[in-house]
TITORSE-193498 format. One record per residue (C-alpha): x, y, z. Coordinates in steps of 0.02 Angstrom, whole numbers. Example, Ala and Ser with C-alpha at 12.3 -4.5 7.8 and 13.67 -1.06 7.14 Angstrom:
BEGIN
615/-225/390 $
684/-53/357 $
% end
This chain:
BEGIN
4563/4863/4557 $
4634/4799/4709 $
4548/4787/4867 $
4668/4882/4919 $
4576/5020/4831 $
4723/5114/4770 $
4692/5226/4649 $
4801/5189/4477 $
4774/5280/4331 $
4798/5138/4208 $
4725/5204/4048 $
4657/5056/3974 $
4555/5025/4115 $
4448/5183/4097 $
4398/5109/3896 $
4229/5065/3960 $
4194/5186/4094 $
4115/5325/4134 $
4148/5533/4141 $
4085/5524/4320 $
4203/5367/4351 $
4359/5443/4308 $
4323/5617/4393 $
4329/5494/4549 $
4467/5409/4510 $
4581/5566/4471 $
4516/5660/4640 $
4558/5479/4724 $
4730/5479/4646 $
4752/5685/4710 $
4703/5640/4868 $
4780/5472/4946 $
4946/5546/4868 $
4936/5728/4905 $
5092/5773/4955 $
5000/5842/5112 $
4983/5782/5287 $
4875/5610/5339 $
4729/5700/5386 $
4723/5756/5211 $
4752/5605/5106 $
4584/5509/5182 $
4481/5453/5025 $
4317/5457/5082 $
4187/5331/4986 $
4007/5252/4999 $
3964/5056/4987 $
3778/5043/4944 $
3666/4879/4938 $
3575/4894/4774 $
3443/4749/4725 $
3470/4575/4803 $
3628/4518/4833 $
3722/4688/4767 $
3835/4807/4834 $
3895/4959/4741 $
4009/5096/4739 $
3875/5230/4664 $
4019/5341/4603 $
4124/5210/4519 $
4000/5092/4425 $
3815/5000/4460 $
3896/4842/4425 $
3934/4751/4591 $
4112/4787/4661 $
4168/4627/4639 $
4168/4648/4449 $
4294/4793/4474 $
4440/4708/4553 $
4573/4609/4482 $
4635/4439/4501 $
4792/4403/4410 $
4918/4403/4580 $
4901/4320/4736 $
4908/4487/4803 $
4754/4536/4719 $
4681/4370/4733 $
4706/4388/4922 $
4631/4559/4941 $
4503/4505/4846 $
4457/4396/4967 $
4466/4550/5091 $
4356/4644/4980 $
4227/4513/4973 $
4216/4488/5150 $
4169/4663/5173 $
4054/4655/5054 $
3961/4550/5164 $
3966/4634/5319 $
3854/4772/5220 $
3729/4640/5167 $
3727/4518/5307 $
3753/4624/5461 $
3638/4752/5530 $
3667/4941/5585 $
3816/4973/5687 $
3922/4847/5632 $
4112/4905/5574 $
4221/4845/5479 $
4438/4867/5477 $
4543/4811/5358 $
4724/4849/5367 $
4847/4819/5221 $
5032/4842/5302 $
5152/4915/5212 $
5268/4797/5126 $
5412/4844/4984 $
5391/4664/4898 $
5226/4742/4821 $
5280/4930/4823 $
5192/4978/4942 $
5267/5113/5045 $
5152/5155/5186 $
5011/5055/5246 $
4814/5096/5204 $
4652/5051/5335 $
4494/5035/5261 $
4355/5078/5389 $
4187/5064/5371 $
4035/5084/5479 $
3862/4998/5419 $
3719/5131/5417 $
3549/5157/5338 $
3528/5312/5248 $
3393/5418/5349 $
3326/5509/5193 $
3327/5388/5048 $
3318/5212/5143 $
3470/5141/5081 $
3576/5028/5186 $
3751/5074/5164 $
3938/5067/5225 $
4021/5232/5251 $
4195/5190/5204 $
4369/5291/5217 $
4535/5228/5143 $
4646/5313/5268 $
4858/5305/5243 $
4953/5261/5385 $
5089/5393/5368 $
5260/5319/5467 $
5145/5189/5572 $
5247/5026/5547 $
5175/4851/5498 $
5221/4774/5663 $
5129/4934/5745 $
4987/4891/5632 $
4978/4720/5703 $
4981/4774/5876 $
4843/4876/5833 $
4745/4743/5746 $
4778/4624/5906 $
4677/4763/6003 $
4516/4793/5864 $
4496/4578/5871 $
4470/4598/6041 $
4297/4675/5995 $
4252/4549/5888 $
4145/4368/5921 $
4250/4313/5771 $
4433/4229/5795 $
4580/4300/5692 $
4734/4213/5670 $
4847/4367/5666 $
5034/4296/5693 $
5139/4412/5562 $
5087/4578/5493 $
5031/4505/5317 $
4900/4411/5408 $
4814/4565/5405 $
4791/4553/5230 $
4673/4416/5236 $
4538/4486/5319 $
4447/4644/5375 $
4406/4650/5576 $
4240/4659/5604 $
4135/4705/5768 $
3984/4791/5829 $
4005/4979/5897 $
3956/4964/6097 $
3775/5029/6119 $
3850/5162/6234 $
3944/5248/6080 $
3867/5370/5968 $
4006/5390/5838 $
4134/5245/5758 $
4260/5371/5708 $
4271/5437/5880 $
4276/5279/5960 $
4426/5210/5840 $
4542/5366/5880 $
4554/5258/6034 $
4630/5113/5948 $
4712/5193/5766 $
4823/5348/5847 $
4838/5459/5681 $
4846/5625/5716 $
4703/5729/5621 $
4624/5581/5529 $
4457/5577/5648 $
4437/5744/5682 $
4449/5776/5467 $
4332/5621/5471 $
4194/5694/5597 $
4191/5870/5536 $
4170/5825/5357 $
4328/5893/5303 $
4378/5717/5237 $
4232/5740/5110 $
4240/5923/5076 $
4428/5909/5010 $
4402/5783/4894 $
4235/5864/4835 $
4357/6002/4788 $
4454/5889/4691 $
4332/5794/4616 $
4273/5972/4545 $
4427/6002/4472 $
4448/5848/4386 $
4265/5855/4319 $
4328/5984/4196 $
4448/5853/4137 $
4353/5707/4129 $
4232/5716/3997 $
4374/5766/3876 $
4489/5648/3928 $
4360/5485/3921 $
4338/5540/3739 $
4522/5571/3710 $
4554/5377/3794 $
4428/5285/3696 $
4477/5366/3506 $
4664/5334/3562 $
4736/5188/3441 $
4870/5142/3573 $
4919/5130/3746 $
5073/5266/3737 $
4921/5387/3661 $
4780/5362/3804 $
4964/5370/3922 $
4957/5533/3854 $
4752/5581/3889 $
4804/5536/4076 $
4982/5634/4064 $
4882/5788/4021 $
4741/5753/4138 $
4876/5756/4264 $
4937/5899/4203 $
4755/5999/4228 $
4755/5917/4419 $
4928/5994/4445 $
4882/6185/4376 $
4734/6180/4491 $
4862/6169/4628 $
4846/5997/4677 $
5010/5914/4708 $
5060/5722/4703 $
5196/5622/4782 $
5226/5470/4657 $
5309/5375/4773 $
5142/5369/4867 $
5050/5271/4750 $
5075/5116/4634 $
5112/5208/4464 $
5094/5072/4334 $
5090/5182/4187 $
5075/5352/4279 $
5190/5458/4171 $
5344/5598/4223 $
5378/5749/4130 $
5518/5728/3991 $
5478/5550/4017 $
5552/5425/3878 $
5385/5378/3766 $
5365/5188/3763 $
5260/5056/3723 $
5248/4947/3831 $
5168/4759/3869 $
5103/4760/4050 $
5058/4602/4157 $
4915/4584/4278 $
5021/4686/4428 $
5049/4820/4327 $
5240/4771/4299 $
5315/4773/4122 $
5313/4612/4061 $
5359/4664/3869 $
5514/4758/3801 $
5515/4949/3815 $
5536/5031/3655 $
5631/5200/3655 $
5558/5296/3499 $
5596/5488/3583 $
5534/5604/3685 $
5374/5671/3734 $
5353/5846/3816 $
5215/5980/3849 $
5209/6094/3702 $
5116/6262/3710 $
5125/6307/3532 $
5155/6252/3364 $
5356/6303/3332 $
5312/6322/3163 $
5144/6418/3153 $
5110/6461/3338 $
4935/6378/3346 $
4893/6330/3518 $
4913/6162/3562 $
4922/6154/3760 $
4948/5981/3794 $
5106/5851/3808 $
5145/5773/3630 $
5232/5643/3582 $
5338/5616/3415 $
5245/5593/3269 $
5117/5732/3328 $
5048/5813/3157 $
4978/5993/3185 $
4854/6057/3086 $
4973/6162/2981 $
5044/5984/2925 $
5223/6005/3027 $
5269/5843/3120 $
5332/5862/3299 $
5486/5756/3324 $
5534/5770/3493 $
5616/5936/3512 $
5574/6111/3493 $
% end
């Protein structure tokens, strides 16, 4: 995982996870890429210090959240760095601090739209813990040089010096500052600085959370079968399947997706050609593509009309012993 945070349903990732894990993950997916406005594509998510020298992301893993993210790029290796330094603005800085990292948009590494991670430091009243309350928030048709601008503005706040020359500086690190003592609520006082219509009024009223409770519902009736499904699969076109179908279950519960809105690495299409494929550290194919037909959703079994409800791919053996071969 990228600091970035975006949410890429790469199957092989999800071999040692958990039910609760990839319920996340899919409502992440439904919601940064809805194919609905800004205000609701805000992934809302909680950074929680656990133990000495630990932060977690309580509905992702209790492993710390440096474990989670990948190195293999300089991309990644730089946003790791981002990620890290967030890390510890939860465990070094006290109550009130926030933190803003901004990751332009840029078509050298597909991404399409820009993303601002904001988080606000904050001890739980109730249970004690000291936590971040974090939103990943798209930046719809803001442009990178806009989002410099912007960030020129947030360093102002801060006692730390930026070096913030070209848009991909912004990569680097996340701005940090402490909210004046005169303001009650972070979100409230960044609508002053981020201009995105919707996004802090959806953050404030708790629809941000609400909408991808909603979706995280949905794909909890998905999950448990699909985690099973991914981890008897004996190869990566099969679990591409598990995730084509869980897809499938997101999109009947109404939730629509705009792929160009996310990094797809192996997100499949319907009547897509079924591959296997050898994929390097970015998620690019690094391997050769192997055409061996086509895979498709099939209700029922052509031959003896048991239900099967699910895409197939060729080489699919029903239970009456016919072999699906890619057409029916």
């Amino acid at each position: 995982m990228s600091e970035r945070l975006r949410p890429i349903l790469d199957p092989n990732s999800y071999l040692n996870s958990s039910e609760k894990a990839l319920a996340t993950n899919l409502a992440d997916v439904f919601t940064e890429a809805s194919t609905g406005p800004v205000w609701e594509r805000i992934v809302p998510f909680t950074l929680r210090v656990d133990g000495v020298n630990k932060v977690i992301n309580p509905e992702l893993s209790d492993q710390d959240i440096l474990t989670l993210y990948s190195q293999d790029t300089e991309l990644e290796r730089t946003e790791f760095k981002a990620g890290s330094e967030i890390r510890d603005t939860l465990l070094n800085l006290p109550d009130r601090f926030v933190s803003v990292w901004i990751s332009p948009p840029n078509k050298d590494f597909k991404y399409n739209e820009g993303r601002i991670i904001v988080g606000y430091n904050k001890t739980d009243d109730i249970t004690g813990f000291k936590e971040m309350q974090s939103y990943g928030i798209p930046t719809g048709e803001i442009t990178a040089d806009k989002l410099l601008y912007i960030s020129w503005r947030l360093a102002e706040l801060s006692e730390k010096n930026y070096n913030l020359d070209h848009p991909e500086d912004l990569r680097e690190s996340p701005i940090v500052f402490e909210l004046p003592r005169e303001e009650k609520s972070p979100w409230e006082f960044l609508r002053n600085y981020i201009p995105l219509e919707g996004v802090w009024n959806s953050i404030e009223s708790g629809m941000a959370n609400a909408l991808k409770e909603i979706r995280k519902k949905d794909a909890g009736e998905i999950s448990l079968q699909s985690l099973e499904e991914l981890k008897t699969a004996s190869s990566l076109s099969e679990r591409l399947l598990v995730i084509e179908n869980a897809k499938r279950h997101m999109e009947g519960k109404g939730h629509t997706i705009d792929v160009t809105k996310i990094c797809l690495k192996d997100f499949l299409q319907n009547n897509y050609v079924y591959t296997e494929v050898i994929l390097g550290g970015d998620g690019n194919v690094i391997g050769t593509t192997i055409e061996v037909g086509k895979a498709q959703h099939v209700e029922k079994c052509p031959y003896c009309g048991v239900k099967i409800g699910r895409v197939i791919a060729p080489g699919y053996k029903c239970e009456c012993g016919q072999i699906y071969e890619g057409r029916c």
